[in-house]
ZAROVEX-340262 format. One record per residue (C-alpha): z, y negated, x negated; residue in three letters; residue number from 1. Coordinates in nm, 4 decimals. Layout:
BEGIN
z|y|x|code|pos
Z|Y|X|ALA|NUM
...
//
This chain:
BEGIN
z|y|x|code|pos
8.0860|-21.0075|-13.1988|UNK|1
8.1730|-20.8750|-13.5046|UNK|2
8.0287|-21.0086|-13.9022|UNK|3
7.9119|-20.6929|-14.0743|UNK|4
8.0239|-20.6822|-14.4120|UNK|5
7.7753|-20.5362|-14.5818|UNK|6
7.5066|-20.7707|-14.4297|UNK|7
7.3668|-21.0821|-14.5452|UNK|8
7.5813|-21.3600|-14.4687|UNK|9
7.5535|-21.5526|-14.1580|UNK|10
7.4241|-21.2245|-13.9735|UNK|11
7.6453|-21.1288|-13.6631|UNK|12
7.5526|-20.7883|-13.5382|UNK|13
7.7063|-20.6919|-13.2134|UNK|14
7.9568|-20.4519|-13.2434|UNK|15
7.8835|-20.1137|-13.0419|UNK|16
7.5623|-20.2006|-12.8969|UNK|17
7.2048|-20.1965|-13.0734|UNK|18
6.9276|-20.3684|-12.9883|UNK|19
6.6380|-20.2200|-12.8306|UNK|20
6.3259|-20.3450|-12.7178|UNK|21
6.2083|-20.3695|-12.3412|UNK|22
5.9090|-20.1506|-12.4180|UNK|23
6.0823|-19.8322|-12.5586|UNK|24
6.3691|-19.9045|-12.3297|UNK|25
6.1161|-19.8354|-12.0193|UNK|26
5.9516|-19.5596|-12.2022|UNK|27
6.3240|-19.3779|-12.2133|UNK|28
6.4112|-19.4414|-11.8986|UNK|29
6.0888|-19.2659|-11.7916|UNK|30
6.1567|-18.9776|-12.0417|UNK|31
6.4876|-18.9151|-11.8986|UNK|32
6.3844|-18.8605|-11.5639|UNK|33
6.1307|-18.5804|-11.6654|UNK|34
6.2461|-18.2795|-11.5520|UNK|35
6.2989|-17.9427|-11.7538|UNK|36
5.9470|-17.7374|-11.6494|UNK|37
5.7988|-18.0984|-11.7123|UNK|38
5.8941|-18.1197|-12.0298|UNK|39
5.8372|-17.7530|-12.1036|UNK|40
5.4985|-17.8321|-12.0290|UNK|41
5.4254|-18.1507|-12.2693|UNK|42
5.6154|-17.9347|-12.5688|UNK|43
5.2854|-17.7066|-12.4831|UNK|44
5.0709|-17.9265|-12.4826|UNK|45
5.1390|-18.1092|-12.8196|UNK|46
5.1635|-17.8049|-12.9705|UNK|47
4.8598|-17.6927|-12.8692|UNK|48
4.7088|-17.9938|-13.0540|UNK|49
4.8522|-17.9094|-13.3603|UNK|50
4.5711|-17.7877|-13.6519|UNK|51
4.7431|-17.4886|-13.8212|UNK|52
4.6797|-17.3940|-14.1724|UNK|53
4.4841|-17.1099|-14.2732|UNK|54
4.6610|-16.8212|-14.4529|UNK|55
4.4676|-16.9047|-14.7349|UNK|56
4.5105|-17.2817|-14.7549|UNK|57
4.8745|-17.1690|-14.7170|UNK|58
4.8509|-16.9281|-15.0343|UNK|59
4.6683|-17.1986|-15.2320|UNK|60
4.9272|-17.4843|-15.1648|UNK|61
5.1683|-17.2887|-15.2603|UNK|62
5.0389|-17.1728|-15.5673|UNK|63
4.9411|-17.4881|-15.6381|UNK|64
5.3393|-17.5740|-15.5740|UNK|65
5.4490|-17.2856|-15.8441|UNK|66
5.2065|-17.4236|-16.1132|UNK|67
5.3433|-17.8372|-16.0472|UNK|68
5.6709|-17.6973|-16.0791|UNK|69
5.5868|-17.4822|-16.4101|UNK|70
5.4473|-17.8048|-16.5186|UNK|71
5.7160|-18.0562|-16.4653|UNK|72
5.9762|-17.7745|-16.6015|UNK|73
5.7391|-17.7554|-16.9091|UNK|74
5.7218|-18.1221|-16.9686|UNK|75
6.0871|-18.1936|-16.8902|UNK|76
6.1567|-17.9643|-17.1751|UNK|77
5.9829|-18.1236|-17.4197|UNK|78
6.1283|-18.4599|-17.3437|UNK|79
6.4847|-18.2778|-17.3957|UNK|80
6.3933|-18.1535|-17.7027|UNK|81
6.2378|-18.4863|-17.8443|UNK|82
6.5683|-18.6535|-17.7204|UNK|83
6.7863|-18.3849|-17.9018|UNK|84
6.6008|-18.4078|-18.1992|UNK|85
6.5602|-18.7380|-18.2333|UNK|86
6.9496|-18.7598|-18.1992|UNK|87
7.0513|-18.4639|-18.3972|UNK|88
6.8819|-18.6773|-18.6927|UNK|89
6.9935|-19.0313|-18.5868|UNK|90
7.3690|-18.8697|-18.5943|UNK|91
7.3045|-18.6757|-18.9262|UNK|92
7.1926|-19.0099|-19.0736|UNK|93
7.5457|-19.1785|-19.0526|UNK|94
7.7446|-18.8373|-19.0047|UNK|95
//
C-alpha cells in the first residue's frame, strides 16, 4: 500500500487497484459477456426512448443562446469600461 500525497493524512489508497462495489462489479461482468448483435440491439432500444427536439424548439434555444450571449458580452463591457474609468481617474489623481 502506498500513502497518496495529495490525500488527507492517514488515508492509504491501494496502489493500482480501485475499489469497486459488489453490485456494479456483477452488473460488468454481465455486460461483458453480451455479445455484439446483443448489444446492437439495447443501443436501439435506448435510443428509441430518446424524446427529440422539435426543429423549432431547436431554433428557439438557440436563439435564445445568441441573445444570452449578446447579453453577457453587453454587460461584460460595461463592467470594463467602469473599471477603466474608474482607474484612468484614480491614476490621474496622483499621476
Amino acid at each position: 500500500m502506498i500513502a497518496n500525497r495529495s490525500a488527507p493524512r492517514g488515508l492509504v489508497i491501494p496502489a493500482a487497484k480501485a475499489y469497486v462495489p459488489p453490485d456494479s462489479f456483477n452488473e460488468m461482468k454481465i455486460m461483458a459477456i453480451t455479445n455484439p448483435l446483443q448489444f446492437i440491439q439495447q443501443v436501439r432500444s435506448e435510443v428509441s426512448k430518446v424524446v427529440w427536439p422539435t426543429r423549432r424548439e431547436v431554433f428557439l434555444t438557440t436563439v435564445m443562446v445568441f441573445i444570452m450571449a449578446a447579453l453577457t458580452a453587453i454587460f461584460f463591457s460595461l463592467v470594463d469600461l467602469a473599471i477603466r474609468g474608474g482607474l484612468q481617474g484614480l491614476l490621474g489623481m496622483f499621476g
